[in-house]
C-alpha positions in Angstrom: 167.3 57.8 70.4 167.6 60.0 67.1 164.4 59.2 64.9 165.3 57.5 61.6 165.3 59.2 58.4 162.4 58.6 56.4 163.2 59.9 53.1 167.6 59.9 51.8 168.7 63.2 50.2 171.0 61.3 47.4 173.3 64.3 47.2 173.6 64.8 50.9 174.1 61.4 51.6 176.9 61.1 49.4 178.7 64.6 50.0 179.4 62.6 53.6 183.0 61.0 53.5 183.4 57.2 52.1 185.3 54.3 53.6 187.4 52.5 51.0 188.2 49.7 53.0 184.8 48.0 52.1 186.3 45.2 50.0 187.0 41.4 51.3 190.5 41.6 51.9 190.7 37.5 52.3 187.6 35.1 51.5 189.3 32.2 53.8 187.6 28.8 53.3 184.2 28.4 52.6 183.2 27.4 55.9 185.9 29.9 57.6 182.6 32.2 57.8 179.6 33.1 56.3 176.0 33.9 57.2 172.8 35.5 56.6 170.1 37.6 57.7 166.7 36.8 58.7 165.6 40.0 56.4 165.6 40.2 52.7 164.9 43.8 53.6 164.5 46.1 56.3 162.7 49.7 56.8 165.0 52.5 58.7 165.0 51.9 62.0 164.1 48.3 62.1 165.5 45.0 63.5 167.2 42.0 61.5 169.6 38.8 63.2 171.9 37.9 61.7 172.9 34.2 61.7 176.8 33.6 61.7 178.9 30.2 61.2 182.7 30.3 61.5 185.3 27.9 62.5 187.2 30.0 64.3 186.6 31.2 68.3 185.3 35.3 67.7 183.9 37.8 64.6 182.6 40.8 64.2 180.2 42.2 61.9 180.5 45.5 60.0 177.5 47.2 57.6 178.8 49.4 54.5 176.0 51.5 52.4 177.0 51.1 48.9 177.0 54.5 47.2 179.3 57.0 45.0 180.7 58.5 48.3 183.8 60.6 46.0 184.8 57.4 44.6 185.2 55.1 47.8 181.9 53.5 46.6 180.7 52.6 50.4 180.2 54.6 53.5 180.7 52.4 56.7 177.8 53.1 59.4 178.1 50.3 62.1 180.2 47.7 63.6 179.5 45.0 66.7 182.0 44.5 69.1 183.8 41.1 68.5 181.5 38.2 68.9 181.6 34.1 70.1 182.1 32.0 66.9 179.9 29.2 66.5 181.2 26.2 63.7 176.9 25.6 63.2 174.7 22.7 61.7 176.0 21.6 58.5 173.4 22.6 55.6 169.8 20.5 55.6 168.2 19.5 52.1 164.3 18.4 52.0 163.4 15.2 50.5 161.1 16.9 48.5 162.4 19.7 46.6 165.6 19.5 47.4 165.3 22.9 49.3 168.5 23.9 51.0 168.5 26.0 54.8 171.3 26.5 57.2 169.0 25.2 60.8 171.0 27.4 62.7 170.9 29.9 65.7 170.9 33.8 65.7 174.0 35.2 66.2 173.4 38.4 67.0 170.6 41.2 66.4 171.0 44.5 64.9 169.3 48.0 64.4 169.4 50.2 61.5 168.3 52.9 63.5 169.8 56.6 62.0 170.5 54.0 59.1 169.9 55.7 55.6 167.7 54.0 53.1 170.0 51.8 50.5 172.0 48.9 49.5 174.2 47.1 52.5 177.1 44.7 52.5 177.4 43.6 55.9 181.2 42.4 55.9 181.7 39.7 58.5 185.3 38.5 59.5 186.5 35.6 61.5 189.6 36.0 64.2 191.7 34.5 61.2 190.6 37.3 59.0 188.4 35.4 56.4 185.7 37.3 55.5 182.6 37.3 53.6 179.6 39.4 52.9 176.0 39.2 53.8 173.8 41.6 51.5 170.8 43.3 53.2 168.2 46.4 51.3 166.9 49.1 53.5 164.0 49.8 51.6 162.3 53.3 50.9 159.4 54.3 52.8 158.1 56.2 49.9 158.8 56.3 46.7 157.0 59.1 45.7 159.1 61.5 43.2 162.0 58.9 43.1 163.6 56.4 40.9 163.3 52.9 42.6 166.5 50.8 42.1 165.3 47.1 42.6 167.4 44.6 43.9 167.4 40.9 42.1 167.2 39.2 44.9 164.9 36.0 43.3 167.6 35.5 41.0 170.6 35.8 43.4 169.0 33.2 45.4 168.2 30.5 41.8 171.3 30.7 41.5 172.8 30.1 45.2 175.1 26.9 45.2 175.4 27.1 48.9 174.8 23.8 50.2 174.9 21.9 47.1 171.4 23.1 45.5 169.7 25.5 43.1 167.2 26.1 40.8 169.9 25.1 38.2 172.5 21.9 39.6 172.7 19.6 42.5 175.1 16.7 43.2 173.7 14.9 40.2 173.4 18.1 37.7 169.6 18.9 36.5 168.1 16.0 37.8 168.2 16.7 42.0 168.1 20.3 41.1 166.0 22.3 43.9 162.7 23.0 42.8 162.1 25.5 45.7 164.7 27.5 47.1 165.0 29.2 50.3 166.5 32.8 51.9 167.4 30.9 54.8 170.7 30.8 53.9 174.2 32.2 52.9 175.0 33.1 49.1 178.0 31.4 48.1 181.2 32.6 46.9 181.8 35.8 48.5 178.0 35.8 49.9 176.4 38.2 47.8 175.1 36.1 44.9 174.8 38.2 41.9 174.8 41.8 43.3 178.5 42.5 42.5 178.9 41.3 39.1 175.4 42.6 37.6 174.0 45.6 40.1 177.2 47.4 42.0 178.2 49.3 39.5 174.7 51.0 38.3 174.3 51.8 41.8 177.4 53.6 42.2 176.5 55.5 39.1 173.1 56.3 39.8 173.9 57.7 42.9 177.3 60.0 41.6 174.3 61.3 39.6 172.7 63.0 42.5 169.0 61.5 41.0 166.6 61.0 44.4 166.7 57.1 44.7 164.2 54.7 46.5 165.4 51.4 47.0 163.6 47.8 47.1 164.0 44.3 46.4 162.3 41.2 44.0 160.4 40.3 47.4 158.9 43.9 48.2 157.9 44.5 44.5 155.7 40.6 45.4 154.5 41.7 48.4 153.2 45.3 47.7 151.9 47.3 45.0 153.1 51.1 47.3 157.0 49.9 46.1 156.4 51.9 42.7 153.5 54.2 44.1 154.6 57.7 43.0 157.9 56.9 41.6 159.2 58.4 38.3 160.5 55.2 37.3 162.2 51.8 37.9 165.2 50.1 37.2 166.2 46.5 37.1 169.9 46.0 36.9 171.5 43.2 34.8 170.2 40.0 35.6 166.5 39.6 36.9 165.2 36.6 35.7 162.9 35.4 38.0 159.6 37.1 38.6 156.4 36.3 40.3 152.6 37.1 39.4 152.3 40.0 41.6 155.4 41.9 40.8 154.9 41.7 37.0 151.2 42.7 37.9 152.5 45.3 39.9 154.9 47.1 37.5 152.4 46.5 34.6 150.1 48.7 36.4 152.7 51.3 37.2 153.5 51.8 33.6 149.9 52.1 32.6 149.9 54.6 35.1 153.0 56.7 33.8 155.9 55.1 36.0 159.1 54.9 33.4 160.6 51.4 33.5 164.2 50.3 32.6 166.0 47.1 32.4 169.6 47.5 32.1 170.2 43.5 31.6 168.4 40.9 29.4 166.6 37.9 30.5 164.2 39.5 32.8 160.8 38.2 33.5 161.9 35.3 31.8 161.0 32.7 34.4 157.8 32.1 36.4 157.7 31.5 40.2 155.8 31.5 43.1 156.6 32.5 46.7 155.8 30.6 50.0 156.9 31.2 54.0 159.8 29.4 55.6 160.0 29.3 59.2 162.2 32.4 59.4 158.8 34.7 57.8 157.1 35.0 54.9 158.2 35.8 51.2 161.3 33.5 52.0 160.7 31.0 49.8 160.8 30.6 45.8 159.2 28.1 43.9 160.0 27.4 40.2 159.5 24.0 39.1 160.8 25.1 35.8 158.5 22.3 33.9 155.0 22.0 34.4 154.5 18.8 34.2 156.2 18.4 37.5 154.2 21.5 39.2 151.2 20.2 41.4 149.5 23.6 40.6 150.0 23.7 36.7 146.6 21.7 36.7 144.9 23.0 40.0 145.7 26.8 39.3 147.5 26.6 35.7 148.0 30.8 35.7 150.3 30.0 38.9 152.4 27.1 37.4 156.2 27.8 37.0 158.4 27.3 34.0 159.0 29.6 31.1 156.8 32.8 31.5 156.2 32.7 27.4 155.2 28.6 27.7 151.8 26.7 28.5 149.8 26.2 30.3 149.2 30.3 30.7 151.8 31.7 28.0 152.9 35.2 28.3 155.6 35.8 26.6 157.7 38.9 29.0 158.4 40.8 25.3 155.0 42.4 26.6 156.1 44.3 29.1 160.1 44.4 28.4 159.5 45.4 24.3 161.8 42.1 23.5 162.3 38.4 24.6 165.2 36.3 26.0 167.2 34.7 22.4 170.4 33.8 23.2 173.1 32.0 26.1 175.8 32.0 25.9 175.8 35.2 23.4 179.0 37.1 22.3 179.0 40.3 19.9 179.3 43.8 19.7 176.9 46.2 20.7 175.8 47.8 17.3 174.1 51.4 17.3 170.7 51.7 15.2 169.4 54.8 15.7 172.4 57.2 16.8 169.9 60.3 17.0 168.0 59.1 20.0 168.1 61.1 23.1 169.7 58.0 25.1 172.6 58.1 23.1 172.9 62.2 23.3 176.7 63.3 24.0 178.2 59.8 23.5 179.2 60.2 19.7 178.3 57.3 18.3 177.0 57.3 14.8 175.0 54.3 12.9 176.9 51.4 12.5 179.4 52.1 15.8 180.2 48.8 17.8 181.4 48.2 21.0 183.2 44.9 21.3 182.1 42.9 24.1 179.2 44.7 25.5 177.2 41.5 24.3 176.6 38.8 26.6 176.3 36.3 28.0 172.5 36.3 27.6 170.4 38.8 25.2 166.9 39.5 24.2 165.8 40.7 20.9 162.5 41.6 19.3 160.3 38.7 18.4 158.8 38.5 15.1 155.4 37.2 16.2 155.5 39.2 19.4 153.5 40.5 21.5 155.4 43.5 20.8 154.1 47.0 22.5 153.8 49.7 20.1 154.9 52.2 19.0 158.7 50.7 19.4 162.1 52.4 18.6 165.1 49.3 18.0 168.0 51.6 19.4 170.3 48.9 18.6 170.9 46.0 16.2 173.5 43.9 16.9 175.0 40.8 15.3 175.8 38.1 17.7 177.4 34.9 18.0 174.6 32.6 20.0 176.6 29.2 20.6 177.8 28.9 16.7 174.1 30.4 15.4 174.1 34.0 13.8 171.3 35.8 16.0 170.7 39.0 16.4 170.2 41.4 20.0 168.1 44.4 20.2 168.3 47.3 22.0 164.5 49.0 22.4 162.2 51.9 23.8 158.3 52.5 23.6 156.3 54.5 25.1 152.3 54.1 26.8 149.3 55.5 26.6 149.9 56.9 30.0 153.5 58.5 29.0 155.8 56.5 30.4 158.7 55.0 28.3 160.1 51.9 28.7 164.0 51.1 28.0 165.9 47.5 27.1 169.1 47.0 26.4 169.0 44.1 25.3 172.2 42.4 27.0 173.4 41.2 30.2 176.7 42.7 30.6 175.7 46.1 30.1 176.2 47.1 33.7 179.2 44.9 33.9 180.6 46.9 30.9 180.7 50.1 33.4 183.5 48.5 34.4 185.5 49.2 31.4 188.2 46.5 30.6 187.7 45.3 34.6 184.9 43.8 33.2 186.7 41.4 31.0 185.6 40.0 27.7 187.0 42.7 25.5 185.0 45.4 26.8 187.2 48.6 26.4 187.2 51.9 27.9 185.3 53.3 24.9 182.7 50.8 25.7 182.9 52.0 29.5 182.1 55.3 28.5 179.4 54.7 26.2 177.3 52.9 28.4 177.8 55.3 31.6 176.9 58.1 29.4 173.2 56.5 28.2 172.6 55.4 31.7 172.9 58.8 32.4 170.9 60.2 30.1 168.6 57.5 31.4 168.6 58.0 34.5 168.4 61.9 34.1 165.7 61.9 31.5 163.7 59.4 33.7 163.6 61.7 36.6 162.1 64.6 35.0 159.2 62.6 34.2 157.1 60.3 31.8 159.4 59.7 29.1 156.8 59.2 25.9 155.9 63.1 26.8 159.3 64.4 26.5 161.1 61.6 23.8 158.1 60.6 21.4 159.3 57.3 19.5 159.8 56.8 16.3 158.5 53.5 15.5 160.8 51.6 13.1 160.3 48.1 13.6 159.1 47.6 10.4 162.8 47.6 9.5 163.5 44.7 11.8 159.9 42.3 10.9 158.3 43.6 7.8 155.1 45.1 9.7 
């Protein structure tokens, strides 16, 4: 048996030939099939089960890398041979927390042996031809030399209405909401919560860039510090909201110790959580109470409580790390350049003043007046919003360390949606596409080469923004 690969060649790996027939061709019923894996993430070469409910007598189970690939956007690497369908237990909720699982059996085990490091959509389909997906990270060995491409899986799985619970809803609304809630599970929908809509379309374009990539999720960043070891930089995609102690910790240190950081969303780091075992492994449960009056631990181990990461008990407030703070849902504007000259927006022709409808929303951060606000800080981008009715305002940022590395906002949610173009909806236009897939370029290209603050010194103008 071939050894797997420990390190991906981003280049080589896309140069092989794509397989356009990746999509769901027909979602079916909800319960026609779904599943999930027993892994949040996998190294090369190891072992996940999957666990597979269908109403119908046989499936099969196929695994796509996600990936430029010459435009196909997916490279197809394995498929089972047709399998027994199993209708399994219908969902179980604790008493306690409302915490959804699916108690059901394995269905079938697989190998990612010769598998290259990445993002998967493992495409299942029922004899009737429903189909849905079940996401799955092979995570990087090493990062070293690499951008790491983080995966939001904590905030896929808050928002998870499968089984009639999240952190947000349950049959009540906010009331019998879940206070903990668990991988051991399938997303709903089309199965991979949030990945689609907020993180497929940055990893398509990071990867047409030929940048070397490392790949991990919100649950490797918790569990080890080695994720960002060595890496050039890190990028969060559009909507990564919940974070625990250890991975801000963790990318904290990394900056001071001249990893570049990006977050190509807003509302990051904006709620606190904890993580806890199910029966499946560890890391596979997250807690977030979202009030701490109703966390046990607010008074035993008040640093560990979860709600707002900028409220009491412990407040601290995520403009810290990010530059600016969650301001605004539901949010609607146009993204408004600032500072034209930057090297982000180098090649993209945009001059002060030019707006690009629809790029805003549906949540944005902005500087905060009282802060804590890193220094020195460059506001990219100023734009006038609509928050609910309220004139607010969203920022786009980058400062720079001690230690060199830069860090870059933008500020809103649909920016990685917007590389859509006008698929994305909400009167995002072509212009708009290109725009943003030219600064995540520059991004991306100028992160690569090294600390940013060494190459891009900022020039600190927030005093135009707060008086000080």
């Amino acid at each position: 048996m071939a050894a797997s690969p420990k390190v991906t060649d981003t280049v080589a790996e896309n140069a092989r030939p794509g397989t356009p027939d990746w999509r769901l061709r027909k979602r079916g019923r909800a319960d026609e099939i779904e599943g999930y894996a027993d892994r949040v993430s996998v190294l090369p070469g190891e072992s996940f089960r999957l666990f597979v409910s269908t109403t119908t007598k046989g499936f099969k189970a196929e695994a796509f890398r996600v990936g430029w690939y010459g435009g196909a956007q997916a490279r197809k690497l394995w498929e089972s041979p047709r399998q027994p369908g199993v209708r399994q237990a219908y969902p179980k909720v604790s008493n306690q927390n409302y915490t959804v699982t699916a108690p059901w059996k394995p269905s079938l085990t697989v190998t990612t042996t010769d598998w290259p490091e990445g993002v998967y959509l493992l495409r299942l389909t029922a004899d009737s031809g429903a189909q849905r997906y079940v996401p799955l990270t092979l995570r990087s060995r090493d990062a070293t030399g690499r951008l790491v491409i983080l995966n939001a899986t904590t905030t896929w799985q808050a928002y998870n209405m499968w089984g009639g619970h999240n952190l947000y809803n349950g049959p009540s609304g906010y009331s019998d909401r879940s206070r903990a809630v668990s991988f051991d599970r399938p997303y709903d929908k089309d199965g991979t919560g949030k990945f689609m809509g907020y993180e497929h379309p940055a990893i398509v374009l990071a990867e047409k860039t030929g940048k070397q990539l490392a790949y991990a999720t919100d649950n490797d960043l918790h569990a080890s510090p080695d994720v960002l070891k060595g890496a050039r930089g890190l990028v969060t995609l559009g909507h990564d909201e919940y974070w625990s102690t250890n991975m801000r910790t963790n990318v904290t240190k990394a900056r001071d110790s001249g990893v570049n950081v990006a977050f190509l969303g807003a509302n990051a780091v904006n709620r606190h959580i904890r993580f806890g075992p199910t029966k499946l492994g560890p890391d596979r449960l997250v807690t977030c109470y979202k009030d701490s009056s109703e966390d046990p631990v607010a008074k035993t181990d008040p640093k560990e409580s979860t709600q707002d990461w900028r409220l009491p008990p412990v407040p601290r407030p995520e403009s810290d790390l990010i530059g600016i703070m969650y301001n605004c849902f539901p949010a609607a504007g146009s993204f408004t350049v600032r500072r034209p000259s930057s090297w982000l927006f180098r090649g993209t022709g945009v001059r002060k003043g030019t707006a690009f409808p629809g790029l805003i929303g549906p949540e944005t951060d902005a500087i905060n007046p009282i802060g804590p606000t890193p220094r020195p800080i460059e506001v990219l981008a100023h734009s006038p919003i609509d928050c609910g009715g309220i004139p607010k305002t969203a920022d786009a940022t980058y400062y720079t360390t001690k230690s060199g590395s830069g860090v870059v906002a933008t500020g809103t949610m649909r920016w990685v949606c917007a590389m859509r173009g006008p698929k994305c909806g909400h009167g995002v236009t072509e212009a708009g596409r290109r725009f943003v897939t030219k600064a995540t370029e520059n991004l991306l290209v100028a992160m690569a080469a090294g600390p940013l603050g060494n190459a891009y010194p900022v020039k600190d103008n927030l005093r135009e923004f707060t008086g000080s």
